[in-house]
ROBA-973796 format. One record per residue (C-alpha): residue in one letter; x, y negated, z negated. Coordinates in nm, 2 decimals. Example, Ala and Ser with C-alpha at 12.3 -4.5 7.8 and 13.67 -1.06 7.14 Angstrom:
% residues 2
ATOM resn px py pz
ATOM A 1.23 0.45 -0.78
ATOM S 1.37 0.11 -0.71
% end
This chain:
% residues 317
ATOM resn px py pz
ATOM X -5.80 -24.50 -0.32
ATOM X -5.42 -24.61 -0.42
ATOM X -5.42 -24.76 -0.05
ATOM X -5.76 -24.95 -0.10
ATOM X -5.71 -25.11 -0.45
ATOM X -5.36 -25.26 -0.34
ATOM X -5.54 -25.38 -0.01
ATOM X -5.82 -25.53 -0.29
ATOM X -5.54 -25.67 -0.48
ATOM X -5.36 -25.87 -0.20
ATOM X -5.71 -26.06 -0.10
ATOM X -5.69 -26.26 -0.40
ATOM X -5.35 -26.44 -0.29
ATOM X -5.53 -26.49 0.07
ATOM X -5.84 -26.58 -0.05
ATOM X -5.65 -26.84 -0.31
ATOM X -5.46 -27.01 -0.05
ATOM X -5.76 -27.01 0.19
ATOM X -5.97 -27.18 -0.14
ATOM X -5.66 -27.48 -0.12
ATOM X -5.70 -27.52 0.24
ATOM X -6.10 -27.54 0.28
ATOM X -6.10 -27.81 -0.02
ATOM X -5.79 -27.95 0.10
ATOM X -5.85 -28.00 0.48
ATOM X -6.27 -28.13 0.40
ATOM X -6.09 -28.41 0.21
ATOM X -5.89 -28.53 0.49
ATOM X -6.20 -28.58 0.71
ATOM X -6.30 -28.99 0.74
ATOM X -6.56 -29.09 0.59
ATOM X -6.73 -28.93 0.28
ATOM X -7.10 -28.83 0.19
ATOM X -7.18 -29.10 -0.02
ATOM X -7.19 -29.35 0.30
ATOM X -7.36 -29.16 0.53
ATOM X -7.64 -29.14 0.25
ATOM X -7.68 -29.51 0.13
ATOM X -7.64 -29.62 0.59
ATOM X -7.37 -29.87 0.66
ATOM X -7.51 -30.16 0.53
ATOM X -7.46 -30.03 0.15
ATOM X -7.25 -30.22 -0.04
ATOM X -6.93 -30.11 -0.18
ATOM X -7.05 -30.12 -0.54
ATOM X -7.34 -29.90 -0.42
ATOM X -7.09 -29.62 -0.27
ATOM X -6.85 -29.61 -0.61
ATOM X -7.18 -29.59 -0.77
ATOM X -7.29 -29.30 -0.56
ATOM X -6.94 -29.18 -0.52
ATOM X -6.88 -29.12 -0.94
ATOM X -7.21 -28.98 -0.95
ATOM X -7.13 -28.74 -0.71
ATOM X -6.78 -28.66 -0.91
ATOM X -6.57 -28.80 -0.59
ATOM X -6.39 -29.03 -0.79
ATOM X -6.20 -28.79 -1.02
ATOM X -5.90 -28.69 -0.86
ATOM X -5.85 -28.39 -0.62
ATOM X -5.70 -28.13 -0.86
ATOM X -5.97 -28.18 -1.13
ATOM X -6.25 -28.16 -0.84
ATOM X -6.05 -27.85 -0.72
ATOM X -6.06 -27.67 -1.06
ATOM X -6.36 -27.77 -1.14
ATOM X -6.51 -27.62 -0.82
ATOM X -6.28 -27.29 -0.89
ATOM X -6.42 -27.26 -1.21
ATOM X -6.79 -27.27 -1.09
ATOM X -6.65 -27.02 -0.77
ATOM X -6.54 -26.76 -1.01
ATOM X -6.84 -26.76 -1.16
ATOM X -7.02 -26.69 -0.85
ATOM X -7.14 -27.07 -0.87
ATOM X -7.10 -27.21 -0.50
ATOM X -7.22 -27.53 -0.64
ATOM X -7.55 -27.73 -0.45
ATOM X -7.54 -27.93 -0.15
ATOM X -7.44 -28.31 -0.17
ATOM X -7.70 -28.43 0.09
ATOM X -8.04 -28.24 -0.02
ATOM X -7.92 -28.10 -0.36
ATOM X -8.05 -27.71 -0.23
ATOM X -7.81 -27.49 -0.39
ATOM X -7.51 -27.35 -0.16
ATOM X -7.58 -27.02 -0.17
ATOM X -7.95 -27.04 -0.08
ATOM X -7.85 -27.22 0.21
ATOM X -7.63 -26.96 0.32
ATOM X -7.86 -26.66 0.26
ATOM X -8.08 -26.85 0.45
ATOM X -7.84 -26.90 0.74
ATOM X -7.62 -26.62 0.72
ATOM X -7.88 -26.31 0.85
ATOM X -7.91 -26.50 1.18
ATOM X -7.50 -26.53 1.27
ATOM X -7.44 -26.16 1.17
ATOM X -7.79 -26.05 1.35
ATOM X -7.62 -26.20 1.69
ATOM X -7.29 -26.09 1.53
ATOM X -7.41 -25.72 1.59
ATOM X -7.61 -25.76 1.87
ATOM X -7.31 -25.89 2.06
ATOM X -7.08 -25.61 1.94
ATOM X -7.36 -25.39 2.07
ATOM X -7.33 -25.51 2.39
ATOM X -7.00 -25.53 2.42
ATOM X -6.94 -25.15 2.34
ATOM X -7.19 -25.08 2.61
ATOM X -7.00 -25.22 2.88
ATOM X -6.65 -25.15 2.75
ATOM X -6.65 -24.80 2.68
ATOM X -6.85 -24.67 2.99
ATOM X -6.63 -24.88 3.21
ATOM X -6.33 -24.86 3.03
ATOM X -6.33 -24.47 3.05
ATOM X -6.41 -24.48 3.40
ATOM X -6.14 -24.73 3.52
ATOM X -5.87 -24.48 3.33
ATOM X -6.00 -24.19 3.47
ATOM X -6.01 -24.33 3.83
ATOM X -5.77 -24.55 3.82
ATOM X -5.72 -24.73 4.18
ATOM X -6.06 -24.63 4.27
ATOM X -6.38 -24.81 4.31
ATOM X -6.44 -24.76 3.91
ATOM X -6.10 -24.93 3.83
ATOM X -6.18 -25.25 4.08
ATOM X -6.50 -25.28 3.90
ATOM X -6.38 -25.24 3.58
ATOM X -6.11 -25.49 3.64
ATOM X -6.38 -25.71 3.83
ATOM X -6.58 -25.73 3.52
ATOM X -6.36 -25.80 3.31
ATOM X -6.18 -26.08 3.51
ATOM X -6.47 -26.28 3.51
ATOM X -6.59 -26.21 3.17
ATOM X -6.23 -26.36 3.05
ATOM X -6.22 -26.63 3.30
ATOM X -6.61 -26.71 3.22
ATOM X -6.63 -26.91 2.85
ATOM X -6.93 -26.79 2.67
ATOM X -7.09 -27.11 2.67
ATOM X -7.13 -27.14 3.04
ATOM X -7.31 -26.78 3.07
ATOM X -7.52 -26.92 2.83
ATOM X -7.64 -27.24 3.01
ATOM X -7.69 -27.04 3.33
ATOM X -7.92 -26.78 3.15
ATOM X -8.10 -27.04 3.02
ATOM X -8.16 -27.22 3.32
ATOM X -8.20 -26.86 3.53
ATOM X -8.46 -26.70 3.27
ATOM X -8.57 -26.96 3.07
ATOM X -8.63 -27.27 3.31
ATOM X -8.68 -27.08 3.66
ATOM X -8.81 -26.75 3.55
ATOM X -9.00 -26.81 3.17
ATOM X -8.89 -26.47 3.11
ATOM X -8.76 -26.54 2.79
ATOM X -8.83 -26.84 2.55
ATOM X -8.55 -27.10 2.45
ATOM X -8.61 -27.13 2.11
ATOM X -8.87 -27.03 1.82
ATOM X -8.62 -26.74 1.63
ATOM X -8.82 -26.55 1.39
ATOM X -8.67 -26.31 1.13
ATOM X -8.66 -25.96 1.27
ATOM X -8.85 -25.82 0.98
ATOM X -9.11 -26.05 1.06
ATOM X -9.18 -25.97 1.44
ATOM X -8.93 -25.78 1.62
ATOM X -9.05 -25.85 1.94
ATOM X -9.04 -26.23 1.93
ATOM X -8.65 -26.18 1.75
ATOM X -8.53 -26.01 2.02
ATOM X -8.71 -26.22 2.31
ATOM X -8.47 -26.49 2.13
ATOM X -8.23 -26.32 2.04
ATOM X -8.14 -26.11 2.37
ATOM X -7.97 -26.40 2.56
ATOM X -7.73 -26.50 2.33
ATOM X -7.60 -26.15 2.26
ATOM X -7.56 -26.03 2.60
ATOM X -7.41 -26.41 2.65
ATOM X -7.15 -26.35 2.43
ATOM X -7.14 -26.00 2.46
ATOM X -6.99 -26.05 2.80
ATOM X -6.71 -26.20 2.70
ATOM X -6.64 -25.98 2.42
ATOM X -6.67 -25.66 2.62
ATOM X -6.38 -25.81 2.85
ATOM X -6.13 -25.81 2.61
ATOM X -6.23 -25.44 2.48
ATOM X -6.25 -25.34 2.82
ATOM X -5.90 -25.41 2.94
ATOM X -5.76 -25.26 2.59
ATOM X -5.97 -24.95 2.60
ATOM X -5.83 -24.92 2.99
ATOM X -5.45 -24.94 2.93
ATOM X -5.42 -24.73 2.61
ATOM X -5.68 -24.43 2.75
ATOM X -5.43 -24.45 3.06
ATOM X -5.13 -24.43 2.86
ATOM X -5.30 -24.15 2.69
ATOM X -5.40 -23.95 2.98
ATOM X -5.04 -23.88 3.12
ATOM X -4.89 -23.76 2.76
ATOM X -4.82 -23.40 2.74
ATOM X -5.12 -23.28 2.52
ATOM X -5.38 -23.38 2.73
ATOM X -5.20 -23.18 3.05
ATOM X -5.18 -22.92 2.77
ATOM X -5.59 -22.92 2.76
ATOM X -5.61 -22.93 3.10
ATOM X -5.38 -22.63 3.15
ATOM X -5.64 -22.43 2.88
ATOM X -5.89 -22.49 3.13
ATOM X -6.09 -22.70 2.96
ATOM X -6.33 -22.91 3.14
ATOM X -6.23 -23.28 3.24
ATOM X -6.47 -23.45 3.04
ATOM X -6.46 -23.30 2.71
ATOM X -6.04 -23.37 2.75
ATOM X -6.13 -23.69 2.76
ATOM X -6.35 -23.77 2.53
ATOM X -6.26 -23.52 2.25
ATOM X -5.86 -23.57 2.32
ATOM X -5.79 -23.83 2.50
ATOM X -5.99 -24.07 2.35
ATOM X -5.96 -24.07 1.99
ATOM X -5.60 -24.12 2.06
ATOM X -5.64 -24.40 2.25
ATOM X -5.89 -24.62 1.98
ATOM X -5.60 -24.73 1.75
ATOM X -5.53 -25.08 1.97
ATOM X -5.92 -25.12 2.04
ATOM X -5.97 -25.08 1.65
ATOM X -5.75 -25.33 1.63
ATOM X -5.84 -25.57 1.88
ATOM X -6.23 -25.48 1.83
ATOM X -6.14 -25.59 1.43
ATOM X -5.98 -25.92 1.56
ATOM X -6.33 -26.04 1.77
ATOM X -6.56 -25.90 1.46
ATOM X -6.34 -26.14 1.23
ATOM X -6.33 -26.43 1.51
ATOM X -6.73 -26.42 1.60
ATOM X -6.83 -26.62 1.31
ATOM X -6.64 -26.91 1.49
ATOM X -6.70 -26.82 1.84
ATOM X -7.05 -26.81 1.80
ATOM X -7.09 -27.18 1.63
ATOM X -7.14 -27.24 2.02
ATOM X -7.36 -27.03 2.06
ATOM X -7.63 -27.11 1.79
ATOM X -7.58 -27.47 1.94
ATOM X -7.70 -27.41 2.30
ATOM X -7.99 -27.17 2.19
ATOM X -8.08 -27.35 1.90
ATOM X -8.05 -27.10 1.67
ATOM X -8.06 -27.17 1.30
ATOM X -7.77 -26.93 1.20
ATOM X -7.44 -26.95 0.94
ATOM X -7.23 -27.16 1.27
ATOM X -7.51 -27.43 1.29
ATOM X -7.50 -27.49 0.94
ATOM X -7.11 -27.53 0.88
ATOM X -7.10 -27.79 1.18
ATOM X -7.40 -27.99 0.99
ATOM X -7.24 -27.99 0.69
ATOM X -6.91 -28.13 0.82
ATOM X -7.07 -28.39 1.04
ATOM X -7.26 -28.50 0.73
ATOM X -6.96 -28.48 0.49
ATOM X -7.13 -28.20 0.26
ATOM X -6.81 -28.11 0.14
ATOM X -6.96 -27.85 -0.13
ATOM X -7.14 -27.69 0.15
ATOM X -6.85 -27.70 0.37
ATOM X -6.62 -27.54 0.12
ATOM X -6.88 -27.25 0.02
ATOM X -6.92 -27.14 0.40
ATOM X -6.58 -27.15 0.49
ATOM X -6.50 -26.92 0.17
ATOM X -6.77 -26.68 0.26
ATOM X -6.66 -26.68 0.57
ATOM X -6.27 -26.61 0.48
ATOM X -6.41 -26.32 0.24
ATOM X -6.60 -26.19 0.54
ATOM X -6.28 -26.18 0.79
ATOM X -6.08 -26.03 0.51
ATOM X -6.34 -25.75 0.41
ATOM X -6.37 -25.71 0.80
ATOM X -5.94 -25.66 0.77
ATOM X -6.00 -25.44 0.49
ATOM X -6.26 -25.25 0.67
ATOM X -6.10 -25.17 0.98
ATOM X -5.75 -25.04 0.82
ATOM X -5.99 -24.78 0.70
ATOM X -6.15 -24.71 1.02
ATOM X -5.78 -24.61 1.10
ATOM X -5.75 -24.37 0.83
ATOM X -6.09 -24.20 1.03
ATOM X -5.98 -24.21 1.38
ATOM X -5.66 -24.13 1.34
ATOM X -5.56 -23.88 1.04
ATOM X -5.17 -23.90 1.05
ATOM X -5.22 -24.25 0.88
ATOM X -5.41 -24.16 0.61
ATOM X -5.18 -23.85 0.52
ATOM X -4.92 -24.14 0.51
ATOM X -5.03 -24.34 0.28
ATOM X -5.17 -24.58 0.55
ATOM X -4.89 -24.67 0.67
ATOM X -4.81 -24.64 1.04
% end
């Protein structure tokens, strides 16, 4: 518990410089929200107008303290372009990015683990080379492109699955994951590569240490060494890495949502910022910082789990 509340406590100085970056970088963007409203032809005295009603005209410290103050009250403020409130527009957006956020995780811990183990345990054999196949054209593959070719594979060719229409799981689960299936295995591909080729080099590494040749002497089967020795001792760098992608896939799957028109928490960020919607802007990109840093937080627990020596040392490693 000691370990967690100082890992608490250090968020707010991260999440406090973040705040100054999100407000600060939105600023420097061209352009501002009251001109894309009133069109081109507005006049200047119409964007000032527009601009002090807003509360653009006060200068950037008082906008950023005021903003703070309404943040700590759990106030993300309302959107500059339809007035909707922040936070509904997140809670409307958000279930969809971490729905594909799971899925993908999903299917990248079904391809990385099965193949992962396999290519460690026979290395140089036909296991490894597809292992190492796999992942070489998962890395070499951007998400984006596996996506355009699904869609034009089963989508356009085959109408096996629809391009568009996402519906809320609870509502129909059937239609959510008709939708929803492409994108994840999409990115999922990607995702297991990287797992794959870390899951592969630390399980080897593992394999040859003197404990595991220990088991084996015992006469304990092959399998059971491997998973119930071999392999918890190998997680610590997947945790790690696997921590890393869980942090990085609210960005990577802006792409995503694009190409399969998906209405999720990506979509909405680039909306906001081709719009100028700089409250909006700044309330995503904090939940989104709070997210990776919970996800931080999260996973130096996980080690604690996997591994007990770091948790009998205070967390440190």
């Amino acid at each position: 518990m000691a370990y967690v509340v100082k890992r608490l406590l250090t968020m707010i100085p991260v999440l406090l410089f973040l705040s100054i970056m999100v407000f600060s970088l939105i600023h420097l963007i061209p352009g501002n929200p009251a001109e894309i409203i009133l069109g081109q032809d507005a006049t200047p005295a119409a964007v000032q107008a527009l601009r002090a009603q807003m509360g653009l005209n006060a200068p950037l410290f008082v906008q950023y303290v005021d903003w703070m103050g309404r943040l700590f009250h759990g106030n993300l403020g309302s959107s500059l372009i339809d007035h909707e409130a922040v936070s509904s527009l997140i809670a409307q957006r958000l279930p969809v990015t971490v729905e594909l956020a799971i899925g993908t995780i999903v299917v990248a811990l079904l391809i990385a683990f099965p193949l992962g183990i396999l290519a460690a345990v026979y290395r140089g054999k036909w296991a490894d080379f597809v292992a190492l196949f796999t992942s070489t054209v998962g890395l070499s593959v951007p998400p984006f492109w596996i996506g355009l070719i699904f869609l034009l594979l089963f989508t356009v060719k085959v109408h096996l699955f629809p391009s568009s229409g996402y519906v809320p799981i609870w509502q129909n689960p059937g239609q959510n994951l008709s939708v929803m299936i492409l994108p994840m295995v999409a990115t999922g591909i990607r995702e297991a590569a990287v797992l794959l080729r870390m899951l592969r080099s630390s399980l080897m590494e593992v394999v040859d240490q003197d404990f595991v040749r220990t088991a084996r002497a015992k006469g304990l089967r092959g399998w059971i060494v491997i998973v119930s020795h071999a392999l918890p001792n190998a997680l610590i760098p997947v945790i790690t890495t696997g921590g890393l992608q869980i942090a990085g896939l609210l960005g990577g799957l802006v792409i995503t949502e694009q190409i399969f028109s998906l209405p999720g928490f990506g979509q909405l960020l680039v909306q906001s910022v081709f719009s100028r919607d700089y409250t909006t802007v700044q309330g995503a990109a904090m939940v989104a910082a709070l997210i990776v840093v919970i996800v931080n937080l999260a996973v130096d627990l996980v080690y604690g789990i996997v591994d007990p020596r770091i948790r009998l040392n205070g967390g440190k490693s």
